[in-house]
DRENPA-692068 format. One record per residue (C-alpha): z negated, y, x; residue number from 1. Coordinates in nm, 3 decimals, decimal comma. Layout:
# DRENPA-692068
up  north  east  nr
Z  Y  X  NUM
...
//
This chain:
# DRENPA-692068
up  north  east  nr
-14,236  -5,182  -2,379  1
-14,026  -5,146  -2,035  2
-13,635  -5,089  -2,175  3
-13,448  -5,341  -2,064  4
-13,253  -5,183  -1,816  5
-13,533  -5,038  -1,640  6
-13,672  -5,370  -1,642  7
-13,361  -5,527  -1,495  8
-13,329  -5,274  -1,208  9
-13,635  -5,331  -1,114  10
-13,589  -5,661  -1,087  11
-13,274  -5,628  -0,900  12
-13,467  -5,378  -0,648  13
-13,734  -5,628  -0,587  14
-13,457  -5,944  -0,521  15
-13,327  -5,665  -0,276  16
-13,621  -5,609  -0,059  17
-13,683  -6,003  -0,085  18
-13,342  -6,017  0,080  19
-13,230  -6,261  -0,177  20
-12,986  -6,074  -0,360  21
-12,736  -5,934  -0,222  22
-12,578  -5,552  -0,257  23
-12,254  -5,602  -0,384  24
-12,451  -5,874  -0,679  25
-12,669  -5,600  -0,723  26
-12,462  -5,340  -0,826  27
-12,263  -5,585  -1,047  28
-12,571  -5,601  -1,220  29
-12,676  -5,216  -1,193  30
-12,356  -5,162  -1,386  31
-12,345  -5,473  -1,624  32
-12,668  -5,576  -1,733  33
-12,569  -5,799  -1,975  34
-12,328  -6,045  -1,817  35
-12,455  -6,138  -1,514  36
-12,187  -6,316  -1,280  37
-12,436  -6,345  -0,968  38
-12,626  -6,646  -0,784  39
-12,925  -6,586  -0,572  40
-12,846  -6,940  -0,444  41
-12,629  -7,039  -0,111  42
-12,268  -7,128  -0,205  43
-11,966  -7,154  -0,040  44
-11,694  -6,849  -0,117  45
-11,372  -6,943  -0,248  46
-11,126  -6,792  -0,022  47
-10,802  -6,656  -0,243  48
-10,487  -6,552  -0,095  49
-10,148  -6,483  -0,106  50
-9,787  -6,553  0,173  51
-9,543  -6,354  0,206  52
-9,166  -6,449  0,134  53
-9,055  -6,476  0,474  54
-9,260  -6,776  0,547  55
-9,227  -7,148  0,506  56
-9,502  -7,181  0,217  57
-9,308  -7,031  -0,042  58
-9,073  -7,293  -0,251  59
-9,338  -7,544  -0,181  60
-9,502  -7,681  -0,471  61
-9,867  -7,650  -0,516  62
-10,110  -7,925  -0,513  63
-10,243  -7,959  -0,861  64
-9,940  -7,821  -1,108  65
-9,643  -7,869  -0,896  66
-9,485  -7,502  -0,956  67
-9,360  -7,364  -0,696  68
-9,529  -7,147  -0,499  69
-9,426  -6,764  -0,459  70
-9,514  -6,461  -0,229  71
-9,709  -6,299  -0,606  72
-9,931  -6,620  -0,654  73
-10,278  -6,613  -0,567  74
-10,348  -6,953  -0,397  75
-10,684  -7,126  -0,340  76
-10,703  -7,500  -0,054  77
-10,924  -7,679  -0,285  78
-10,997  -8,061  -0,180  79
-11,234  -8,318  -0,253  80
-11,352  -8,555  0,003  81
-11,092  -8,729  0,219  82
-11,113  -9,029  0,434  83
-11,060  -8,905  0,829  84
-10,896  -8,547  0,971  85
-10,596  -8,486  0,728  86
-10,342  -8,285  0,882  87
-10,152  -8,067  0,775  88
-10,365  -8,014  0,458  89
-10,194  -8,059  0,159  90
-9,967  -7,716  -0,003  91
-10,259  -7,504  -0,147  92
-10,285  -7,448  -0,540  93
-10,195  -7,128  -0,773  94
-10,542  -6,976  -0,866  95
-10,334  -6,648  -1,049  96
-9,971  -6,718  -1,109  97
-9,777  -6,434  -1,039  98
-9,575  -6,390  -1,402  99
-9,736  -6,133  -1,522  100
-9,473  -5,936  -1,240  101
-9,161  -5,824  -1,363  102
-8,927  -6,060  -1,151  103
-9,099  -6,366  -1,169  104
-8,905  -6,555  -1,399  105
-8,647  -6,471  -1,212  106
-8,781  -6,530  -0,880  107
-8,971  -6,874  -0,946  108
-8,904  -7,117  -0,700  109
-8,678  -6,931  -0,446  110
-8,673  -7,016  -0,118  111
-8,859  -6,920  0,167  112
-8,659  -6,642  0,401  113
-8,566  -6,489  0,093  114
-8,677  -6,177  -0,032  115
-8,663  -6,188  -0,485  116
-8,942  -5,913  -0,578  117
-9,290  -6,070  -0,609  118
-9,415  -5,969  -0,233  119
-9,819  -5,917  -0,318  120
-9,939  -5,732  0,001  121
-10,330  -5,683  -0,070  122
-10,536  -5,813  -0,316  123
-10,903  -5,737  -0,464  124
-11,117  -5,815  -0,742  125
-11,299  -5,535  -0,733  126
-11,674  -5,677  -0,615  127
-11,657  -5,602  -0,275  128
-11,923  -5,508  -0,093  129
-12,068  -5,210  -0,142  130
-12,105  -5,039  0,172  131
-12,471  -4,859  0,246  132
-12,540  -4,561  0,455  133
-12,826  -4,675  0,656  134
-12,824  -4,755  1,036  135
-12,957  -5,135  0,969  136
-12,702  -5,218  0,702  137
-12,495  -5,479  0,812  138
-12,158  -5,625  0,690  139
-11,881  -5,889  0,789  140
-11,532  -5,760  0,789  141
-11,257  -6,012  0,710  142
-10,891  -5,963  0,849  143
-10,572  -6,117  0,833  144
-10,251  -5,994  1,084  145
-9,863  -6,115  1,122  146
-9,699  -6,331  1,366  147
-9,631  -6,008  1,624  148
-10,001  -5,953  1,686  149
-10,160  -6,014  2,038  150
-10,532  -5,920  1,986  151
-10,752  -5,853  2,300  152
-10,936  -6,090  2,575  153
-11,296  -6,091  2,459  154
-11,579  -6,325  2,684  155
-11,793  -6,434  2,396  156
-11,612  -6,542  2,126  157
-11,367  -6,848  2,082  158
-11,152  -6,913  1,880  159
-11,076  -6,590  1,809  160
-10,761  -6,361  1,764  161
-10,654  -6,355  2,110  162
-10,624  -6,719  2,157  163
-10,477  -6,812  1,816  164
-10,220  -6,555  1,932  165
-10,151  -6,689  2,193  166
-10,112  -6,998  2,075  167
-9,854  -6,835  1,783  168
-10,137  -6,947  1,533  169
-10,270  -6,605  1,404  170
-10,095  -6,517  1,144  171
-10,177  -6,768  0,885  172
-10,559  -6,741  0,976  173
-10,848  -6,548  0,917  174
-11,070  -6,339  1,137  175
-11,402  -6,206  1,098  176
-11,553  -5,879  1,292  177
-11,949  -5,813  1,234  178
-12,030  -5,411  1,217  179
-12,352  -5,229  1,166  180
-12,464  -4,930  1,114  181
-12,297  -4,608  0,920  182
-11,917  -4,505  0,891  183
-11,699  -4,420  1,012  184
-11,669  -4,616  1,317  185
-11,413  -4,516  1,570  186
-11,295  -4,671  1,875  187
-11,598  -4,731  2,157  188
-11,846  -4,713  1,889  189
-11,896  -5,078  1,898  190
-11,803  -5,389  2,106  191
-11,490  -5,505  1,960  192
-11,525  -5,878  1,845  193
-11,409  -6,102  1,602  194
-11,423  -6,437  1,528  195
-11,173  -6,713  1,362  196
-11,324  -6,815  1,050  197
-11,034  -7,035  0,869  198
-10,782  -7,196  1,057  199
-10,409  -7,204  0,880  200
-10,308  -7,606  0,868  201
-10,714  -7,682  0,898  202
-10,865  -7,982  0,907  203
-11,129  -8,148  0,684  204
-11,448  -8,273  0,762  205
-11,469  -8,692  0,683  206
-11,587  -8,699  0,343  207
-11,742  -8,367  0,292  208
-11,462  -8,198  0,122  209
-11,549  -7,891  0,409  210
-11,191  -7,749  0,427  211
-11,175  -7,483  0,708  212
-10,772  -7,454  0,647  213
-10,564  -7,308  0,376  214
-10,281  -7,573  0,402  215
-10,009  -7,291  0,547  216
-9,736  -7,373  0,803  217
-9,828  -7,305  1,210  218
-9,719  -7,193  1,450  219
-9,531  -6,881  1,325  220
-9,257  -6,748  1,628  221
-9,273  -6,405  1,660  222
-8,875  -6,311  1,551  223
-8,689  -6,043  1,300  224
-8,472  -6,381  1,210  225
-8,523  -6,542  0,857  226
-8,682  -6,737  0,717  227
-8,997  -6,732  0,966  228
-9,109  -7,041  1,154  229
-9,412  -7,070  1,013  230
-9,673  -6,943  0,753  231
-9,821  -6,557  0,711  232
-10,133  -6,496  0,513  233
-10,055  -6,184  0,314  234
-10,361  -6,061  0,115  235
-10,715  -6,215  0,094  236
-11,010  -6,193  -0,099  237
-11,355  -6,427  -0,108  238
-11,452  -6,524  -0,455  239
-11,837  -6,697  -0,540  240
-11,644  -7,000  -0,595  241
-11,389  -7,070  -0,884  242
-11,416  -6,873  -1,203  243
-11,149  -6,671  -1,412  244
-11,037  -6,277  -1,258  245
-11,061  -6,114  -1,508  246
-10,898  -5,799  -1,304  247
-10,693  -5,797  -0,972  248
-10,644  -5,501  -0,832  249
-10,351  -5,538  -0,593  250
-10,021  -5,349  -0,378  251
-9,637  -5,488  -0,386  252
-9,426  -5,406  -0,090  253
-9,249  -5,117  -0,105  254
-8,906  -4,976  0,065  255
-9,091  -4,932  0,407  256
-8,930  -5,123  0,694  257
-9,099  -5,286  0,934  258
-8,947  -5,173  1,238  259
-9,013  -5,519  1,416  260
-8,746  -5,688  1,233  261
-8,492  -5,421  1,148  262
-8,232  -5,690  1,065  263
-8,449  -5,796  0,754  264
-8,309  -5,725  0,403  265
-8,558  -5,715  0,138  266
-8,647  -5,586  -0,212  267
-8,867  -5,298  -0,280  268
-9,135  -5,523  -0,507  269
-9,309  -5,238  -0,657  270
-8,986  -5,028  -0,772  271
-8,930  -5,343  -1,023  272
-9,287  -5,277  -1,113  273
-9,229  -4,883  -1,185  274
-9,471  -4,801  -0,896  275
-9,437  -4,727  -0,518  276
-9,569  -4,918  -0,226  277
-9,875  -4,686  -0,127  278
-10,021  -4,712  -0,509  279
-10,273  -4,958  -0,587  280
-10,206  -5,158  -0,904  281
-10,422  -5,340  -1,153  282
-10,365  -5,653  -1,347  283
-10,591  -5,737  -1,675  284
-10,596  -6,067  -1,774  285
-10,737  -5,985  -2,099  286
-10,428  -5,757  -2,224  287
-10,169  -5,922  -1,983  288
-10,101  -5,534  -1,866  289
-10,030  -5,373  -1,493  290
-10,093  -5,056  -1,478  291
-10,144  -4,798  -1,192  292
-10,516  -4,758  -1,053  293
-10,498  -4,531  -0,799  294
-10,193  -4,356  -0,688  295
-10,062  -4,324  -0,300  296
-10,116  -3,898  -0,352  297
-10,476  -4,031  -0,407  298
-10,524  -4,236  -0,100  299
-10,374  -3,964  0,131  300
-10,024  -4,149  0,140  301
-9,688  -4,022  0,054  302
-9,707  -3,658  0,259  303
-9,377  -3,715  0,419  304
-9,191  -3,802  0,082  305
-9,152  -4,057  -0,179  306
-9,213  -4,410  -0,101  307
-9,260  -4,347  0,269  308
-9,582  -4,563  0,300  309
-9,688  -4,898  0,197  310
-10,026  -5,028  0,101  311
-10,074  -5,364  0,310  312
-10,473  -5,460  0,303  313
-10,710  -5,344  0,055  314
-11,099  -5,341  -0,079  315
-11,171  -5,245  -0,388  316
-11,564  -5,184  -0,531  317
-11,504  -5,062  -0,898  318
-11,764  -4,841  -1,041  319
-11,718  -4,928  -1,410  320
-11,575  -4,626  -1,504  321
-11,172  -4,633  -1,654  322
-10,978  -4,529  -1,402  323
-11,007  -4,423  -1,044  324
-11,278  -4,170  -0,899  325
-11,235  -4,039  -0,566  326
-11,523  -3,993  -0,338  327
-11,641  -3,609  -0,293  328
-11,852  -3,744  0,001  329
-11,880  -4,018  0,228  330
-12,075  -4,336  0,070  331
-12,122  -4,085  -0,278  332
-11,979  -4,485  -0,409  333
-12,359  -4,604  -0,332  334
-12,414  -4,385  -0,672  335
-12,179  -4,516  -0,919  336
-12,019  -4,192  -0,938  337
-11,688  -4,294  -0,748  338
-11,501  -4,615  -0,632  339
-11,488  -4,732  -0,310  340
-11,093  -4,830  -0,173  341
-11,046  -4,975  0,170  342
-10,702  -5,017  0,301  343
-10,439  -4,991  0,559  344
-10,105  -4,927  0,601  345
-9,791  -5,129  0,729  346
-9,600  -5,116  1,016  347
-9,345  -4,870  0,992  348
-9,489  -4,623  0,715  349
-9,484  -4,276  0,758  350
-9,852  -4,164  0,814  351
-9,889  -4,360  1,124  352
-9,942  -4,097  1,435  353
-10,088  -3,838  1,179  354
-10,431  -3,727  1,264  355
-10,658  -3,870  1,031  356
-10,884  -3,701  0,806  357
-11,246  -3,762  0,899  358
-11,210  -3,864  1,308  359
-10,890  -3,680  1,396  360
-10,754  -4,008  1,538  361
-10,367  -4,077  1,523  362
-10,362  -4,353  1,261  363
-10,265  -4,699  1,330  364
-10,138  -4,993  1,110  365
-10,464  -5,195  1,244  366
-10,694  -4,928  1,113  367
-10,936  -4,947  0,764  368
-10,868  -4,702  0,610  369
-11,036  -4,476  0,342  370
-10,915  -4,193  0,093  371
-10,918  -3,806  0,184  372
-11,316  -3,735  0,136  373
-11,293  -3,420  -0,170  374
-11,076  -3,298  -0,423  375
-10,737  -3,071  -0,404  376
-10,590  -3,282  -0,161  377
-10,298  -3,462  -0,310  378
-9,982  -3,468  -0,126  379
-10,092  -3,302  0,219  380
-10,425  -3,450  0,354  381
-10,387  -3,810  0,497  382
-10,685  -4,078  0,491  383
-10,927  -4,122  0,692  384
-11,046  -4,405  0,952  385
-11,290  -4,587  0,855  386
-11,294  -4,849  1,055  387
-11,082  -4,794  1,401  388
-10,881  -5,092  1,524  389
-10,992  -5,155  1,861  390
-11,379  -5,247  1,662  391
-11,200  -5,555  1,545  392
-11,032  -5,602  1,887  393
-10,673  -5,563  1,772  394
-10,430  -5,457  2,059  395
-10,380  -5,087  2,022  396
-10,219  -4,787  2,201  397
-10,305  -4,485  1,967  398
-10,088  -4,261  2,222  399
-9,759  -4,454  2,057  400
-9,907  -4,510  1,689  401
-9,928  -4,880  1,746  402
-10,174  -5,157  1,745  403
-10,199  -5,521  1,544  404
-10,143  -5,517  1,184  405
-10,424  -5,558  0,943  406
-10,276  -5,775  0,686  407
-10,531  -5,862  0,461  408
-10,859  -5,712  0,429  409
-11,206  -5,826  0,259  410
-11,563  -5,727  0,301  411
-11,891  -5,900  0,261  412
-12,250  -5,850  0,373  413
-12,588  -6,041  0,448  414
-12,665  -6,222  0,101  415
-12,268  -6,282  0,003  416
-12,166  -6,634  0,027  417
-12,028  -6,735  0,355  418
-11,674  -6,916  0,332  419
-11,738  -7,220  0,589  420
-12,125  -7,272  0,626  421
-12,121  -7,670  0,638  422
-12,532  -7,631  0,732  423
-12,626  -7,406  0,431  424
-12,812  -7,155  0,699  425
-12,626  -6,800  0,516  426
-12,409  -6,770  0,791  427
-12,046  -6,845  0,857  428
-12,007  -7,162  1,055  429
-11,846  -7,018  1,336  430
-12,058  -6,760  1,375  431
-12,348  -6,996  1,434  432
-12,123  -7,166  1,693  433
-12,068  -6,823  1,881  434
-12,475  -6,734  1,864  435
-12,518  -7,088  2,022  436
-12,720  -7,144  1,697  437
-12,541  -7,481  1,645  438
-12,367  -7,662  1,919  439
-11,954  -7,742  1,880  440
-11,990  -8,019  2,182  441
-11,619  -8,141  2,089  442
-11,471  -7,787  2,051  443
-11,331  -7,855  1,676  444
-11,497  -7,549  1,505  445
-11,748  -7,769  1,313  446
-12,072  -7,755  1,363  447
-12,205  -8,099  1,568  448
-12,534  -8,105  1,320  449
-12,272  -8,168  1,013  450
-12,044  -8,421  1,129  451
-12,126  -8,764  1,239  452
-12,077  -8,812  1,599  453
-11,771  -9,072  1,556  454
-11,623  -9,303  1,348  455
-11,630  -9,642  1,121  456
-11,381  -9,924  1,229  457
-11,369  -10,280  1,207  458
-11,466  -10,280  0,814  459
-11,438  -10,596  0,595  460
-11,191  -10,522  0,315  461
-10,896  -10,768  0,406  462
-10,941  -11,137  0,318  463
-10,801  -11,242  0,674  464
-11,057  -11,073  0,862  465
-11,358  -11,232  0,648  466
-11,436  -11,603  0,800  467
-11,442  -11,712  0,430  468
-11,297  -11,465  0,226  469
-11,628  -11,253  0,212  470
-11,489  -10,906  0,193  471
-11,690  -10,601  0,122  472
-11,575  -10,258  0,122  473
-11,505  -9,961  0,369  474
-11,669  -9,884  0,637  475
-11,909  -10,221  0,633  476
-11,916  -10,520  0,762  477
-11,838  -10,881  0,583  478
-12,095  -10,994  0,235  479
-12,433  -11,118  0,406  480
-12,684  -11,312  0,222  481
-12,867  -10,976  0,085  482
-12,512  -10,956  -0,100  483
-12,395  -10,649  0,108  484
-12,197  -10,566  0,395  485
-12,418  -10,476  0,698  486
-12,363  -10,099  0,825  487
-12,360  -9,937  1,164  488
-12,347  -9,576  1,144  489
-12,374  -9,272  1,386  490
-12,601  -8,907  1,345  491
-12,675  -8,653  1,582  492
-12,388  -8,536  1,810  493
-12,186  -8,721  2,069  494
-12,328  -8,479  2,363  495
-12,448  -8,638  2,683  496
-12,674  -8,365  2,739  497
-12,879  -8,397  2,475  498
-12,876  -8,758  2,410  499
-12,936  -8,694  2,031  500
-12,676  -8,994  1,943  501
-12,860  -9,179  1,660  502
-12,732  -9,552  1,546  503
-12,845  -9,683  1,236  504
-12,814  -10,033  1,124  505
-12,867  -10,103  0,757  506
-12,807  -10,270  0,444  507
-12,894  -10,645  0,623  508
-13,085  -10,929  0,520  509
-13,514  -10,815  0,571  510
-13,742  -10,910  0,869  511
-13,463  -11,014  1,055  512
-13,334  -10,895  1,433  513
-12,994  -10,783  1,508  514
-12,853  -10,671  1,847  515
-12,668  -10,352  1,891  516
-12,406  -10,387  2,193  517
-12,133  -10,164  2,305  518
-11,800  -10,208  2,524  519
-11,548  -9,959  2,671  520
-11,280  -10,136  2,441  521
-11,162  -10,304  2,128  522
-11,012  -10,656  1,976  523
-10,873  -10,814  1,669  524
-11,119  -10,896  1,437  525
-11,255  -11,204  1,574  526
-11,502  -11,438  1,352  527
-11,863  -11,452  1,461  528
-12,102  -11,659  1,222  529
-12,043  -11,492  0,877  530
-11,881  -11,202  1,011  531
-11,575  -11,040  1,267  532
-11,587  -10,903  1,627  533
-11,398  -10,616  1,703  534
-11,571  -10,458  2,016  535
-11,468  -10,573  2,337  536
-11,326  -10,436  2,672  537
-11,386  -10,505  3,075  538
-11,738  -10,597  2,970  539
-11,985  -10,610  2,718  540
-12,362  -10,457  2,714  541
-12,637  -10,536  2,521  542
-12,830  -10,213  2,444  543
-13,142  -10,294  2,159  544
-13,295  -10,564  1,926  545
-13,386  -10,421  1,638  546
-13,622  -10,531  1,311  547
-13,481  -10,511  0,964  548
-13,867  -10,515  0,833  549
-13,856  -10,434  0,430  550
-13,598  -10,158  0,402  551
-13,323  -10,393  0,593  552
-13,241  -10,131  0,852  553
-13,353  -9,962  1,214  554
-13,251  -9,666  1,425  555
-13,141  -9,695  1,840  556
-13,160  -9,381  1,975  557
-13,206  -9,095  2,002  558
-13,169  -9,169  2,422  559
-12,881  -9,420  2,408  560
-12,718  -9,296  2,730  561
-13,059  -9,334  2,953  562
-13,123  -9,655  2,776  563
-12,787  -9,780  2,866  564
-12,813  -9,673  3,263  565
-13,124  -9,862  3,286  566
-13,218  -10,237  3,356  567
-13,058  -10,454  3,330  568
-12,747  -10,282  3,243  569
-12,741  -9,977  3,463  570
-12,404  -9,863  3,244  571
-12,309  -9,481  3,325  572
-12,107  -9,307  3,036  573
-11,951  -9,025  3,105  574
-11,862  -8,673  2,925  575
-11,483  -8,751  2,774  576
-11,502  -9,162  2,730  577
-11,526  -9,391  2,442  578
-11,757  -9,612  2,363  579
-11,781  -9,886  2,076  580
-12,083  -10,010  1,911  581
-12,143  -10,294  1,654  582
-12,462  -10,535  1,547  583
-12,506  -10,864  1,542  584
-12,763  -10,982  1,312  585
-12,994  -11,272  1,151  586
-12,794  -11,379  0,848  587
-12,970  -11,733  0,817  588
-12,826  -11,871  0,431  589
-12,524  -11,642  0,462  590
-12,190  -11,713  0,289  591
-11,999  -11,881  0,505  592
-12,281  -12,125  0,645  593
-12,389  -11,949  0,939  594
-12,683  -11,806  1,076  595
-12,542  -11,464  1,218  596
-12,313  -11,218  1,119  597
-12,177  -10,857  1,235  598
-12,170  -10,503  1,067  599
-11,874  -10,265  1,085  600
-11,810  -10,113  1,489  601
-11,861  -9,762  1,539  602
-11,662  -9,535  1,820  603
-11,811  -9,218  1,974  604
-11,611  -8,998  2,203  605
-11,898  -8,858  2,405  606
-11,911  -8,490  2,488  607
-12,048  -8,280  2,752  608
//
């Protein structure tokens, strides 16, 4: 008989080589055989994160309890579908409330600008990915930054740090840089790139529940003044999808001063904790404890005295075994023997401009950061780089010590769950968008292929726009005599180019014709046979008879824009306009006495 563990690797090595499983899962598995917490299935991540107290989210109160929210909580945007582009989102909700911290029953529900104790600067939960020493492994690196960084112009990417910068939009959003290969990477190794993956206030997706925001305030005004203008994403981790931590590994903010706002007061979080703001903390939800995981002596900080650096992004891959194991070698982690921390440090902390253990580079608060490599190191060898700055093209100028801050740090490879991948391909929604693997013909970070190219109006729910009080419901027409509303709806995208604009007409009486028609404006509901009117304008075009047949229902399109500049309409729509759309149909027996009757009208803002 194969033991079961022997039987389980296997397993596990075969899902590898399939590419269906990925690393990180694996080695959850490698090191737990009996509770498995992995799914070889596409989901979407739950992204968790915190604020910090300067910024307008905190004192707000969350969307499903109603406690205030605080610069400890861990905070989830989770939203069901919503009816149209909802913004701002809603607050976002408490996934881990921050009481198991010293000064939170104090603190609860102070108010935003002021500093109380609670400041959570990084956050893990210890399943990050595990990073492999071979020249085709491949991994995502997510990033957060504050309202002072600038990022650098890159050609092929948009959005993207630079222009959410500019904009004064960065700081409550997240970025994602793509690296390959084997660490450490310093500057010039790779073209710097990164990519916005979640936008701060967001938007939704019409009735997908697809939330690519985190409900946070924008834009944030660079400024040492209090409280900030806006919203700044402190610490960030990706979760596959809700379930209980059962351990967060996390920093506080400790009495380093960010020398960018010199006029700010605040307290030293992790004093009030009995730690120090380079050590790296973990919570158990099982005994309620917080206890020390890794001290700053272990990670290389401290040298120049007590307190003098401060923890601000951090990945965490826990081997299993109590406590914390530093690595003797580079990627010794892929072993179980060690744990693998990631981190940087803030602005203002004393090992920035010291030569870094493993590239000799002056270290810079945009850097990633690893432990001193080997033992007998504590309080003189600083970290190393891991991952230089200018890879995830942050603005930097090693000569002074400065660049971007990293605030918030996660990790993820092929095979982990994306965060926004609305088309279920693996891969993160704007990345498909920046590979020209999807088209974004309206330039709203979705996808065309999963939204519908425009939107329902002229529905039959009010009694005064029904001829004779034959209402339906949302987004269709008035009652026919098939007992339901008639529907026009739009698939495809809205680009000219492609023509790929499908109309479908549905749920009306069988083998009977209706006539789709468009105009270049709109008009009170205006009773036709059994049904209202709404499309109108300088003129109106009659585009395609259709035939209901058995299912009650036919397509126009794809080709709606050569259609329309043909005989006898010769109608030229152009990149930028709207156009309206609606059917009249057959509705011989119909409610009101008449033959005829009209679904809802559908608008498309065409596109490029």
């Amino acid at each position: 008989m194969v033991p079961k563990a022997s039987y389980l690797q296997s397993a596990m090595m075969t899902l590898l080589a399939s590419g269906t499983l990925s690393r990180s899962c694996a080695r959850l598995l490698s090191l737990a055989f009996g509770t498995l917490f992995c799914s070889t299935a596409w989901t979407q991540s739950e992204a968790v994160f915190s604020v910090d107290w300067q910024g307008q989210t905190v004192g707000q109160l969350d969307g499903t309890t109603n406690s205030p929210i605080t610069d400890g909580d861990l905070l989830v945007q989770q939203l069901g579908p919503l009816p149209g582009n909802l913004v701002p989102l809603p607050p976002p909700q408490i996934r881990v409330s921050a009481d198991f911290l010293q000064a939170y029953a104090l603190c609860a529900g102070h108010l935003p600008g002021v500093s109380c104790g609670l400041e959570v600067d990084a956050v893990s939960f210890g399943n990050d990915a595990l990073l492999m020493n071979t020249v085709a492994y491949q991994f995502g690196l997510y990033f957060s930054v504050d309202e002072f960084a600038q990022g650098i112009p890159l050609s092929t990417f948009s959005p993207y740090l630079f222009s959410e910068a500019s904009a004064l939009e960065a700081a409550a959003d997240i970025f994602r840089t793509n690296l390959q290969g084997i660490g450490p990477f310093g500057p010039g190794g790779t073209v710097p790139n990164n990519l916005q993956v979640i936008d701060g206030n967001g938007r939704t997706l019409t009735g997908s529940g697809f939330t690519p925001g985190l409900g946070l305030e924008e834009p944030n005004i660079p400024s040492p003044l209090q409280p900030d203008s806006g919203s700044n994403l402190d610490a960030f981790d990706l979760t596959p999808g809700p379930q209980p931590q059962v351990r967060v590994f996390f920093s506080l903010q400790g009495s380093v001063s960010d020398p960018l706002e010199p006029t700010t007061s605040f307290f030293d979080s992790a004093s009030l904790q009995g730690a120090k703001g380079g050590d790296i903390l973990v919570y158990s939800a099982q005994t309620g404890n917080v206890t020390i995981f890794a001290t700053a002596d272990q990670l290389g900080l401290d040298n120049f005295g007590i307190g003098t650096d401060d923890v601000d992004a951090l990945v965490v891959v826990e081997n299993g075994i109590p406590g914390y194991q530093p690595p003797s070698a580079l990627y010794d982690w892929t072993t179980g023997v060690s744990d693998l921390i990631l981190f940087s440090v803030r602005r203002g902390s004393s090992v920035i401009s010291t030569p870094d253990s493993l590239q000799g580079l002056p270290i810079v608060p945009g850097d990633v950061l690893i432990p001193p490599i080997g033992a007998g190191f504590l309080g003189s060898t600083p970290p190393g780089v891991f991952v230089a700055a200018e890879n995830m093209g942050l603005n930097t100028n090693r000569g002074l010590g400065l660049s971007d801050e990293l605030d918030a740090l996660d990790i993820t490879e092929p095979g982990d769950d994306p965060i926004n991948d609305c088309n279920h391909n693996g891969i993160e929604d704007s990345q498909d968008i920046a590979d020209n693997t999807s088209q974004d013909n309206d330039a709203n970070g979705i996808p065309d292929e999963c939204e519908a190219p425009g939107a329902s109006f002229c529905d039959c729910v009010n009694s005064f726009d029904a001829p004779c009080g034959n209402t339906s419901v949302a987004e269709e027409g008035c009652l026919n005599s098939a007992g339901t509303g008639g529907k026009l709806e739009g698939s495809g995208t809205s680009s000219i180019a492609t023509q790929s604009l499908v109309l479908t007409s549905s749920q009306l009486p069988l083998s009977n014709f209706g006539l789709v028609f468009t105009g270049n404006g709109t008009v009170s509901p205006t009773f036709v046979g059994n049904g209202s009117r709404c499309v109108g304008g300088t003129a109106l075009y009659r585009l395609h008879v259709g035939f209901t047949g058995a299912t009650g229902s036919f397509d126009y399109g794809p080709g709606i824009i050569s259609d329309a500049n043909t005989f006898p309409n010769f109608l030229t729509i152009l990149s930028g306009e709207t156009w309206y759309f609606q059917t009249w149909y057959r509705d011989h027996g119909g409610p009101c006495g008449a033959d005829s009757n009209m679904t809802n009208a559908w608008s498309v803002t065409f596109t490029p």
